[in-house]
Structure formats: C-alpha cells, structure tokens
DRENFI-41133 format. One record per atom (N, C-alpha, C, CB): residue in one letter; z, x, y. Coordinates in steps of 0.05 Angstrom, whole numbers, plus 5000, padded with zeros to 4 digits. Glycine has a CB too. Layout:
N
aZXY;...
END
This chain:
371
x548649404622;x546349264633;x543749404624;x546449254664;x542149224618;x539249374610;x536949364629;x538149244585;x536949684632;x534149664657;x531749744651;x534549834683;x531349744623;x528549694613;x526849514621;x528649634591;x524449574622;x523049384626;x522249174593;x520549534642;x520448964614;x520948694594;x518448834568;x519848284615;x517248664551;x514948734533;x512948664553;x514748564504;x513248504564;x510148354584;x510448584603;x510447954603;x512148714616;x512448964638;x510549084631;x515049164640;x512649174608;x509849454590;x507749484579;x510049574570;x507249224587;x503149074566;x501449094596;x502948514548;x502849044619;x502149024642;x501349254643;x503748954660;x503149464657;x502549754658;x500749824639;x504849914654;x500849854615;x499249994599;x496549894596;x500450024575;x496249664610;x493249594609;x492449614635;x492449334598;x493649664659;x493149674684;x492949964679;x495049554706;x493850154670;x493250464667;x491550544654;x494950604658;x490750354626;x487850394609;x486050314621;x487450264585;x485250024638;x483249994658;x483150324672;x484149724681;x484650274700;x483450534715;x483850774708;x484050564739;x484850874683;x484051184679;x481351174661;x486851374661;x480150994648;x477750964647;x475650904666;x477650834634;x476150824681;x474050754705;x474550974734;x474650374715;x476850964738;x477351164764;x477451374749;x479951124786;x475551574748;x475051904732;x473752054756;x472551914699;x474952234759;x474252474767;x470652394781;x474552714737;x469252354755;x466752374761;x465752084778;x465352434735;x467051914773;x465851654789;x467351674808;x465851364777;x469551854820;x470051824848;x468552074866;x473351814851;x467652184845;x464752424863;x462252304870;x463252674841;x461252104848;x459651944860;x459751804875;x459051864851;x461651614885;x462351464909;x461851594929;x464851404910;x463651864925;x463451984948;x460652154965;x465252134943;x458952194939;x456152224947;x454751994957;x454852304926;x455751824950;x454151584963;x455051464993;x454351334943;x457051574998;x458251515019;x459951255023;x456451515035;x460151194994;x462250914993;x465451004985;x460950664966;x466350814995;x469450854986;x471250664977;x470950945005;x470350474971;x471550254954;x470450284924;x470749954967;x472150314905;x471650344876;x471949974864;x474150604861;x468549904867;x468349624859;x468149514838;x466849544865;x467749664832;x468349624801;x470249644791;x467249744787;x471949854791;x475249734787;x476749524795;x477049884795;x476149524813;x477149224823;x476348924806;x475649184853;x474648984800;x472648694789;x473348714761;x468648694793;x473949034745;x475349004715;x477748954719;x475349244696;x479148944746;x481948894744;x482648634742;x483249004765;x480048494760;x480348164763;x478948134741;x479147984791;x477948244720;x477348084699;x479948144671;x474048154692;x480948244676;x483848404661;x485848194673;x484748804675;x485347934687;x486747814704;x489747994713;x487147544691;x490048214730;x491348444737;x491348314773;x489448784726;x490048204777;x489648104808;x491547934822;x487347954812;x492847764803;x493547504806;x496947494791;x491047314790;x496547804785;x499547794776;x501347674794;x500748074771;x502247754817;x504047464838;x503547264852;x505247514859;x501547164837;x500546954857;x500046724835;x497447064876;x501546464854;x503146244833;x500846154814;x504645944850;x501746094792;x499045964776;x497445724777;x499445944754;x498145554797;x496745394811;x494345424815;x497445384828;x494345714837;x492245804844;x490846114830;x492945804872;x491146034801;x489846234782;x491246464782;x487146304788;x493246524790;x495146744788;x496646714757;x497446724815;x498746894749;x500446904733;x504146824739;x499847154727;x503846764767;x506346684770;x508346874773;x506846534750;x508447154766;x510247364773;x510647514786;x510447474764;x512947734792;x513547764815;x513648074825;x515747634816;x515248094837;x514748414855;x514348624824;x518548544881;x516448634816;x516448884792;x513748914781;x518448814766;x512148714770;x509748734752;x507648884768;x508748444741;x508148694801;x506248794818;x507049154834;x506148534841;x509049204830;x509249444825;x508549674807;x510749434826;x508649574783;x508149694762;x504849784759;x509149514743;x502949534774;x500449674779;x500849764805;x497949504776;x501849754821;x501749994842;x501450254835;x503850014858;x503950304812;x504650594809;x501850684797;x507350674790;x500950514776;x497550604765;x495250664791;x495950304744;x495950474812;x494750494830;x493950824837;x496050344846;x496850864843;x496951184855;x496351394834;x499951264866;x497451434811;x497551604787;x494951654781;x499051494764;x492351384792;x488851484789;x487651524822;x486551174770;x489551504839;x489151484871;x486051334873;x489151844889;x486851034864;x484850894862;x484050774884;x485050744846;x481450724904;x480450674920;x480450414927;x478850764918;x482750194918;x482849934921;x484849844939;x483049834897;x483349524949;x484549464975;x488149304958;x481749194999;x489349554938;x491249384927;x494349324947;x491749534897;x494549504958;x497949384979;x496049204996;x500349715008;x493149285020;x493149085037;x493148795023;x490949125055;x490948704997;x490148504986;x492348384977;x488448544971;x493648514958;x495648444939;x498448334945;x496048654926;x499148594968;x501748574969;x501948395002;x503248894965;x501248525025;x500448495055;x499448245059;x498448685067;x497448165045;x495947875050;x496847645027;x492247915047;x497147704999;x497447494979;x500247424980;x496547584950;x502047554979;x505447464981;x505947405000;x507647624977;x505547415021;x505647245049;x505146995042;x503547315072;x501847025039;x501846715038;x501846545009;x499246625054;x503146714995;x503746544975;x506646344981;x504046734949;x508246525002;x510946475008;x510346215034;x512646815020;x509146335053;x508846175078;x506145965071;x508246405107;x504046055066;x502245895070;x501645555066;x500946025059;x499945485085;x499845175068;x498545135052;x499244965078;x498144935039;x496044815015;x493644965014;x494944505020;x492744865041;x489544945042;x488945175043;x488044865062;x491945335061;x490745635060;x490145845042;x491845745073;x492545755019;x493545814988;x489645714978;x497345524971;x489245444984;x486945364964;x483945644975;x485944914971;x484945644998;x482445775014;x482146094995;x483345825056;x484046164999;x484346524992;x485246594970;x486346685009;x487246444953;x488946724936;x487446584909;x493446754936;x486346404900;x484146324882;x481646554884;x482946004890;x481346694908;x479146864911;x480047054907;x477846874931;x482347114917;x483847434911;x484447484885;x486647494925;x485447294870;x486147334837;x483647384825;x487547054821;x481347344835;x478647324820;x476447564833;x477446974824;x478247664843;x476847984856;x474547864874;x475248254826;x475047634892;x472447554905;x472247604938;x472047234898;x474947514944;x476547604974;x477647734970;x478247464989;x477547945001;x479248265009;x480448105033;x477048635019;x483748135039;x484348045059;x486048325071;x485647765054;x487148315095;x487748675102;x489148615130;x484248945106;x492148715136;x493348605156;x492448885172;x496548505152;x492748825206;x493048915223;x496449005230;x491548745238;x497049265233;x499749335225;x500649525241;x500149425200;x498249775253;x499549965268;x498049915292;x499550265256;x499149795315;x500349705347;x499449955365;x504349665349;x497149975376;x497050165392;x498750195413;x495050185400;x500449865423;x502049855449;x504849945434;x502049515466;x505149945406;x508349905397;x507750095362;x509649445395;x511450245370;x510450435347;x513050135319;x512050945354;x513550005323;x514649815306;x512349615304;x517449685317;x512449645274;x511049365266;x511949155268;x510449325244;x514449125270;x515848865267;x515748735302;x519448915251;x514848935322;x514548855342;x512548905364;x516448875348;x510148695353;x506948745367;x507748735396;x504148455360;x504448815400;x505148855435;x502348695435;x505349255456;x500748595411;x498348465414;x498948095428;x496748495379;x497847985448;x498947645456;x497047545448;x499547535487;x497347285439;x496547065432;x497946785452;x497247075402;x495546665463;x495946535491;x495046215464;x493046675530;x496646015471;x496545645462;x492945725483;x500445285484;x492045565462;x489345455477;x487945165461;x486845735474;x490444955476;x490244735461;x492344705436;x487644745451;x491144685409;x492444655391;x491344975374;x492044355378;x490245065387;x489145285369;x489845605387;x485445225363;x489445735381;x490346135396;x488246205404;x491346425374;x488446325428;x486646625430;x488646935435;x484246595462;x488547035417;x489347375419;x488047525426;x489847515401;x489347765440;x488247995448;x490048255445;x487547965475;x488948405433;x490648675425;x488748855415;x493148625403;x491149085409;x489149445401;x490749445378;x489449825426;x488949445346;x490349545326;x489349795325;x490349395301;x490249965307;x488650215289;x489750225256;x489550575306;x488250355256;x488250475221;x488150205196;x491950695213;x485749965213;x486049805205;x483949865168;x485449595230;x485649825147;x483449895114;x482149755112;x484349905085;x479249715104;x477249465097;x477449245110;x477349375072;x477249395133;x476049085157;x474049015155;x475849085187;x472249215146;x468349155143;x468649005116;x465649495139;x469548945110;x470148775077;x471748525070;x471748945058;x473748505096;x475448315090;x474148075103;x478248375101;x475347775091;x473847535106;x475847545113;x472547275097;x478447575121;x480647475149;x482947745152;x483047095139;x482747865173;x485648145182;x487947865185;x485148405230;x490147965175;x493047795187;x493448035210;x496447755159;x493547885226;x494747945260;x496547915270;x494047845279;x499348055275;x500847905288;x501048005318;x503247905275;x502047755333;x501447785363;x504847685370;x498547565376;x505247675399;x507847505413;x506747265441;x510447795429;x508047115431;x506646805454;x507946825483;x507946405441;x507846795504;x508546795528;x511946695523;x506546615546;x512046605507;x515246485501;x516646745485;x515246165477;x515146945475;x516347155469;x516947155440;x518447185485;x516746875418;x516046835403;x513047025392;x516346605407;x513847065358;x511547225341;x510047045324;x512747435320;x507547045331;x505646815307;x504147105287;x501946545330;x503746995275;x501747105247;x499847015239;x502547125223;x497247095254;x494546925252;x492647145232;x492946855289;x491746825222;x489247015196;x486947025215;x487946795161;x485547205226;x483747245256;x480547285221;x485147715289;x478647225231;x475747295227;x474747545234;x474147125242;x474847795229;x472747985234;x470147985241;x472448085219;x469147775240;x466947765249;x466347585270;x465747735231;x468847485280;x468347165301;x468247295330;x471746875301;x468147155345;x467847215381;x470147375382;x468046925407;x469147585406;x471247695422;x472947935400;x473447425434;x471148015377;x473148205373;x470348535361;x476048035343;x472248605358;x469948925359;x471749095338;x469749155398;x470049245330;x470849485300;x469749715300;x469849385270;x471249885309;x471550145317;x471450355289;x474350155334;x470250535292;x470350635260;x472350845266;x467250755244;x473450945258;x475851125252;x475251275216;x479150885254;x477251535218;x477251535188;x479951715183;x474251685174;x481451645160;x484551735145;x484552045140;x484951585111;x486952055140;x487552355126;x485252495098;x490852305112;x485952185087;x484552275056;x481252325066;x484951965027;x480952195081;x477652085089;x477751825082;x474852225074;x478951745089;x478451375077;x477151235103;x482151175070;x475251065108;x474850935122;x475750795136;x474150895118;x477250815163;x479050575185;x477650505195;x481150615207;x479350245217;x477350165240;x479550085256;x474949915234;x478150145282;x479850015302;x479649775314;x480050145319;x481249625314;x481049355307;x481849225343;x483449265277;x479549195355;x479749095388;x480048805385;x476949155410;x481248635397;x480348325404;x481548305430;x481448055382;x479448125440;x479147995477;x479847765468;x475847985498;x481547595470;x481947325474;x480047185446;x480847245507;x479947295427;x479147265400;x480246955401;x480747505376;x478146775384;x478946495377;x480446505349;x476346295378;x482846335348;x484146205329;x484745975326;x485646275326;x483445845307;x483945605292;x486745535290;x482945615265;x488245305290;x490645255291;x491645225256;x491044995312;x490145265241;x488945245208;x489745535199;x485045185204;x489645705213;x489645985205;x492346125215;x486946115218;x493845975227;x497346135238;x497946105204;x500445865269;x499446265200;x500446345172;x503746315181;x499346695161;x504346095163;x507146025166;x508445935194;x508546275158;x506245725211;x506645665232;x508145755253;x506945505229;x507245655280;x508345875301;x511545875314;x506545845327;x513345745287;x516645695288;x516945945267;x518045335275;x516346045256;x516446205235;x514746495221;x516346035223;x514146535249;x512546825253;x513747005238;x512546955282;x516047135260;x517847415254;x518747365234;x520047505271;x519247125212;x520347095184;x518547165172;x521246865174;x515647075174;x512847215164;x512547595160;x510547125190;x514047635194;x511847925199;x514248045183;x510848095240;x516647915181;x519248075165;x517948215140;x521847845155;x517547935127;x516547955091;x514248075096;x516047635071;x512748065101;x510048245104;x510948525101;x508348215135;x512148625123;x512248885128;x514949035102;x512948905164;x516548905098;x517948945072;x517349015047;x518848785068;x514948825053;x514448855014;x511348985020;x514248444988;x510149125053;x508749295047;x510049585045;x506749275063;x511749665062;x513149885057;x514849875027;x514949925081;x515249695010;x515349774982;x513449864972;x515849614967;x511149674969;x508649784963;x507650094958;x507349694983;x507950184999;x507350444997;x509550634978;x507050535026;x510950514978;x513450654965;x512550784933;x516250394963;x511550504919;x511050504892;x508350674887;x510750204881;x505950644912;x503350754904;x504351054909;x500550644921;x506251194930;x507051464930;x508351554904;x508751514952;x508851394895;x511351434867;x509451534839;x513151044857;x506851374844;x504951404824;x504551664831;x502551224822;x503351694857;x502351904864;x503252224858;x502351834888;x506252134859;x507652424855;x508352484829;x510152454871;x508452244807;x509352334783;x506752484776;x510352094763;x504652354778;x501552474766;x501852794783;x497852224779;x501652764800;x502753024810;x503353214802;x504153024819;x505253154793;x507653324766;x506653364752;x509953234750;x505353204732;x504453174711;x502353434710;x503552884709;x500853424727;x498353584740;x499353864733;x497753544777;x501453914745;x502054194759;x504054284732;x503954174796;x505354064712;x506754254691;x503554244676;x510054104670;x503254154667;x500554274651;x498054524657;x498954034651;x497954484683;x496954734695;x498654974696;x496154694723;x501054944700;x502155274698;x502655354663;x505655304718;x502555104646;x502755204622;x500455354605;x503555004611;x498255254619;x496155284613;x495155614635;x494754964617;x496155574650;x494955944671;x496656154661;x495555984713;x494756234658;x496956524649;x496556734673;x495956714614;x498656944673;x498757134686;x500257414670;x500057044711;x498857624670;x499857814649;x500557814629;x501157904652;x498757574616;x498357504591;x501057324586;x497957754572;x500857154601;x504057034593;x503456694612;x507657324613;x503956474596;x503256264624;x505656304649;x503455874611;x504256084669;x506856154695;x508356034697;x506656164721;x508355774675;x511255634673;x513155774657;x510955344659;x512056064651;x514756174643;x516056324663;x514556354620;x515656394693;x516656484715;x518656304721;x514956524734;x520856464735;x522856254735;x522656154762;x525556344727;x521056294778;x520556144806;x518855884802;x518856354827;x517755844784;x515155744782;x516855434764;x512255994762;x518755584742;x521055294734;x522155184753;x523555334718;x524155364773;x524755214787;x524155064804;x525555274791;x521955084823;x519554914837;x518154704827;x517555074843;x518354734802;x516854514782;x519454324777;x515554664749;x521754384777;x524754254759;x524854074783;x528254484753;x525454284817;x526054134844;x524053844843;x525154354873;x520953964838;x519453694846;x520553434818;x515253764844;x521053544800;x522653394776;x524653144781;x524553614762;x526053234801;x529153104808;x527952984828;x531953294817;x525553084846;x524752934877;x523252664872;x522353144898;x521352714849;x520252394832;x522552214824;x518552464799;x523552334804;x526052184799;x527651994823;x527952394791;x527752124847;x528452034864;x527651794874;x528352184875;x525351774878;x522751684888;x523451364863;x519351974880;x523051454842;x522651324821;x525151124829;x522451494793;x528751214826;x530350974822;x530450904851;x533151004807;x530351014876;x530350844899;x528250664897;x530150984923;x525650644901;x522650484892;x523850204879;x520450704863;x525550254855;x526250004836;x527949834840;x526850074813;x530350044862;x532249814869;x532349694889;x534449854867;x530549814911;x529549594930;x527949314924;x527849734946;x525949424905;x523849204887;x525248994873;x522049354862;x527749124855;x528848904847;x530748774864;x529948954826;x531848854883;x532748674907;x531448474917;x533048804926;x529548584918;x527348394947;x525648164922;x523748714972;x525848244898;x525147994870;x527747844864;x524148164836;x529947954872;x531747744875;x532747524900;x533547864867;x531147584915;x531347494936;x534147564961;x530947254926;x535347774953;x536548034961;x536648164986;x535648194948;x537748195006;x537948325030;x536948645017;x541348295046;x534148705032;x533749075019;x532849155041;x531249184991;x534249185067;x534149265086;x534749675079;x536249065104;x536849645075;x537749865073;x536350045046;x540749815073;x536749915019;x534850045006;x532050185007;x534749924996;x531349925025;x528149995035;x527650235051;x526949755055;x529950185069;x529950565080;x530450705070;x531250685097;x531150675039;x532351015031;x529551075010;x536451035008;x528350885002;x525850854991;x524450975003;x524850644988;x522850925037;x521350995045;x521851295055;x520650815058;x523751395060;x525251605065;x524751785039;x528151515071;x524851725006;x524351934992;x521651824989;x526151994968;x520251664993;x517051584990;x516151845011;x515851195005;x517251915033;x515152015054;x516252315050;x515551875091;x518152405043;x520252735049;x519852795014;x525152675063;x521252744998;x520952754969;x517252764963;x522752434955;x515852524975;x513152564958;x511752724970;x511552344952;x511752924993;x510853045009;x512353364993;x511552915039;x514653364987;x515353634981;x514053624944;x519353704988;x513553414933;x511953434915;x509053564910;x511953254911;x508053314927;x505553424922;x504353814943;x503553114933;x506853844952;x506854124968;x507854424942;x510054084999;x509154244933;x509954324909;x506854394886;x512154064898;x506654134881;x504254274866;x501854334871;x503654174849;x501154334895;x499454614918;x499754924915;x500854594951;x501954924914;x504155204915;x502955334887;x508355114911;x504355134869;x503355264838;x501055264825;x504355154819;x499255104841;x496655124830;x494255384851;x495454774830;x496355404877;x494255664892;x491855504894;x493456014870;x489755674906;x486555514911;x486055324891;x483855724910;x485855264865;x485455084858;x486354804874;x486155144839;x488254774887;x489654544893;x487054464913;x493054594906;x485954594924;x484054444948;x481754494933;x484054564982;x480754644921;x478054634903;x477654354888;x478054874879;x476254244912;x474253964905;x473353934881;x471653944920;x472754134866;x471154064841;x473853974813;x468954404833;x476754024827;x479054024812;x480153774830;x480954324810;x482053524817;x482553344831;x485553344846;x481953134815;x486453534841;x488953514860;x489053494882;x490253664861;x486853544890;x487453574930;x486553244937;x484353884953;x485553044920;x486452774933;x488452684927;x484952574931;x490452794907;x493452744909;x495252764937;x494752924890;x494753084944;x496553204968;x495152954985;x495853584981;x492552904988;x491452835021;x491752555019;x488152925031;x492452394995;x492552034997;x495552085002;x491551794965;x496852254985;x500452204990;x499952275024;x503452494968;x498852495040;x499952525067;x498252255085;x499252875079;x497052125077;x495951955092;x497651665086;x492851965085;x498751625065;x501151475054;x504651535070;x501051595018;x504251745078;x506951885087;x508451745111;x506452185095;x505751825130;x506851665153;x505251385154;x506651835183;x505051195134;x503950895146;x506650845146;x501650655128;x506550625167;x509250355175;x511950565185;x510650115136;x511550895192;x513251045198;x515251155168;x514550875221;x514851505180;x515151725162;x517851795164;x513451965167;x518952035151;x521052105143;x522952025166;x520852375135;x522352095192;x524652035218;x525251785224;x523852135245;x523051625232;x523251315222;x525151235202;x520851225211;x525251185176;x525851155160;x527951225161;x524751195147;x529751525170;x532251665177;x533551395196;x531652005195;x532351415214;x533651305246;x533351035241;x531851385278;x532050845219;x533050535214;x535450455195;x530750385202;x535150695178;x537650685155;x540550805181;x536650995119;x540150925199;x542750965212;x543350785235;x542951245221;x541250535235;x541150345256;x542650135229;x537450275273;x542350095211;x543149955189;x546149985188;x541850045163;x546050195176;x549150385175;x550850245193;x549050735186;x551350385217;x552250295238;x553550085249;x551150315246;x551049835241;x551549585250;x552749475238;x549949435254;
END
C-alpha cells in the first residue's frame, strides 16, 4: 500500500509553507506584538488569496472540494510557523460542520466568506459547568420557533472578530442543539481573558441570548451528531497544529546544538545531548503516524474514536516532552524572546490541554477499550 502523499498533497503543503515562512518571520510577529495585536492578517488574506482557505469546503461555495488530509497538511504549516490564525476554530470547528450539517442558506451565508478570508467563525467549547465538550451544561429554552441560551464559556479564540461563536447548549428535553449565536446581539457579554502563549480569550457569558431558528446548525434532531463531528475533527486539528509544532521544534534544537559548541567541540556531539535529541526524534514520529491515521479514518468516513485518543494522548505527553526537550538543549536561550523558541514551548502548552490533556485522553481511550 502506498502512503505517500498525492502530487496535489505536496503542491498544497509546499505552498502553504512558502506563504507563511515568508510572512510569519520572527520579525513580523515582534511587531504584532508591539502593537498589541495578535491576529497575523495578513497571512490570512495571502492564504485566502493562495486559495489555501477553502481547501474543504465544497466548490459550490468557492472552496476546492477536499478533505481532512490537505486540510491537515496546512495545519502542520500552521504550527511549524506558530501562525496567529483563526485556522482549527475557522477552518476546521466552524467550516466542516457546516459544510456537513448546514443548510443552503447557511453554507451561502458563511463558508463563501471563509474561503475568501472575509468571515472568522470560532466555537464556544470549554463549559465552565462541564469538563466534556461533548456534554454542555449551557440551556437553550424553544422561544417560539426560534432559542434563547444561557451559559458560561471560557477560552473562547477571536470572539472580538468572529460574526457568529457555534454554541452548543441542551433543551429541557435533554436533547443538544448547536446554535450559530451573534457576539454582538442581546444578552450576551465578553470577558477578556488571556492563553498560556498570551493569546487573547474571552469569556463568553449569555443571559437568555436570542436565536434565530435560521441559525441551529444541523437542526434541533441532530445536535449531538453536530457537537460529535465538531469536536472530532477539532481535536484532530489540535493534534496536527502540535505535530507542526514539535517537528519545527526538533528541527530548532538539532541545528542549535550543532551549531553551540562547548570545549571547542559542538553539543550534538555529547551523548546526553544525542540521546535527548534521538528520544524527542521517535516522540514526533509518534505524533506524526498517530495524527494520520486518525485523519485518514475520519476522511474515510471511519469510526476514529479510539485513534483519536491515542492522537491526542501523543499530541499532549509526546509534544510536551518535545518541546521540554528542546528547552533543555537550548538552556536560556529557549526563553530569550529575542530567539523564537519559547513560542514553540508556550503555543504547544497552551495546545496541550484544549478539549482535555494527557489524562483525559488516557481515561477515554480506556473507556473505549473496555466497552
């Protein structure tokens, strides 16, 4: 069997990696950061003009028609430049949902804007009442033919940016809807918060927030089939942007010890220093074929229950002893700001635990097992 990727795979990647290692540099993410912004907008807008946006999203609606792998493949670029884009919430969280569930209008409303870098859409995911995503503690009460919700999110990404959070709530029937809610409509409030990395959150309040009966995503018979796929193919996601994250990682840290010398000799010739470098070697690797065979499961339309946990399991334990790894070998440099490794360590630990970290991930794969 051949598990190469296709020619169009590798035209993908290599131009999703020539975009942002030209544009996401060292120096334009210092400037951002002097300015106090954190969305790199301009990558985004060469990505949607690289048509890189619209890679899964049907061509109907100005997409390319393809599927998880490709959209993986810029993930991993994603991470490998720890690029400041709303790419799992937009891409993966909001556009494959409703490319899958959505109706006509909602497809015509949004993912024409998302392929074209024009709409940021960004789900609501971590439950202040509930540590499972798959089971809000946020309600949504019938009011008529249309919703009002009320719930506590947190660590909600580019809510000040997005025109609609996906919300999921549970109805007095105990039934799950999936409403595209307004950020800016009645009854809801935005709390500023901020990430491990320093990334900008918000905490995302709504009082009896109004919903349009236009805006349930995959109607209210077919929620938890919604919040399923959502949360699946975002914990791939994070899977693939950690994956980037840790190979560049590597990458980082063999070149730096080849390059430092100590007693006139570099320190990749220490054998403590090989072996620590070899371990994080095999822990990518790791990272790398779990990542692919969940992805290609869940593109075949594939039960990746279980994969998915062993994914997120070396996404959170594996990319954590990586990028600790090349901390180790690089000494103070690793947090010296003026050198870029230390937004490797701090996006992978802020990546680590979303949608639940190494124990999580342990304790669903032995809830899997089991059953």
């Amino acid at each position: 069997m051949d598990f190469s990727f296709t020619e169009d795979q590798n035209s993908i990647r290599d131009l999703v990696k020539q975009v942002l290692t030209d544009i996401v540099t060292d120096e334009s993410l210092k400037a951002l950061a002097k300015e106090g912004t954190w969305f790199h907008e301009r990558a985004w807008r060469q990505l949607a003009e690289s048509e890189m946006l619209g890679l899964a999203i049907p061509e109907e609606y100005g997409g390319a028609g393809m599927g998880l792998t490709e959209l993986c493949l810029l993930l991993q670029q994603v991470g490998r430049t720890v690029a400041p884009v709303p790419a799992i919430e937009t891409l993966v969280s909001a556009a494959l949902p409703l490319a899958e569930f959505g109706t006509s209008e909602q497809k015509d409303r949004f993912l024409g804007g998302i392929a074209q870098g024009r709409t940021i859409l960004t789900p609501a995911l971590v439950d202040t009442g509930s540590r499972n995503p798959l089971n809000p503690s946020a309600v949504a009460e019938a009011d008529g033919a249309n919703w009002r919700v009320s719930g506590r999110f947190s660590n909600v990404a580019y809510a000040d940016l997005a025109e609609r959070i996906i919300v999921p709530a549970r109805t007095d029937r105990g039934s799950i809807v999936v409403l595209l809610v307004d950020p800016k409509g009645e009854g809801i409030r935005l709390g500023e918060q901020r990430g491990t990395n320093g990334q900008p959150l918000w905490l995302l309040e709504l009082h009896r927030a109004p919903v349009a009966a236009g805006d349930v995503l995959g109607g209210a018979e077919r929620g938890e089939q919604v919040l399923r796929y959502l949360v699946d193919r975002t914990d791939l996601a994070i899977c693939a942007v950690e994956y980037g994250i840790a190979e560049q990682a590597l990458f980082m840290t063999a070149t730096y010890s080849g390059e430092r010398k100590q007693f006139r000799v570099p320190i990749a010739t220490f054998q403590g220093v090989t072996q620590r470098v070899g371990d994080a070697y095999i822990d990518v690797q790791a990272m790398r074929s779990s990542m692919w065979q969940a992805c290609w499961r869940l593109d075949e339309g594939l039960d990746a229950a279980k994969e998915l946990a062993v994914a997120k399991f070396f996404a959170s334990e594996a990319g954590a002893r990586v990028v600790a790894a090349a901390q180790h070998v690089h000494g103070g440099m690793g947090f010296d700001r003026d050198y870029p490794l230390y937004r490797y360590f701090m996006t992978s630990k802020h990546l680590e635990f979303m949608l639940g970290g190494t124990n999580e991930s342990l304790a669903r794969l032995g809830e899997l097992i089991s059953a």
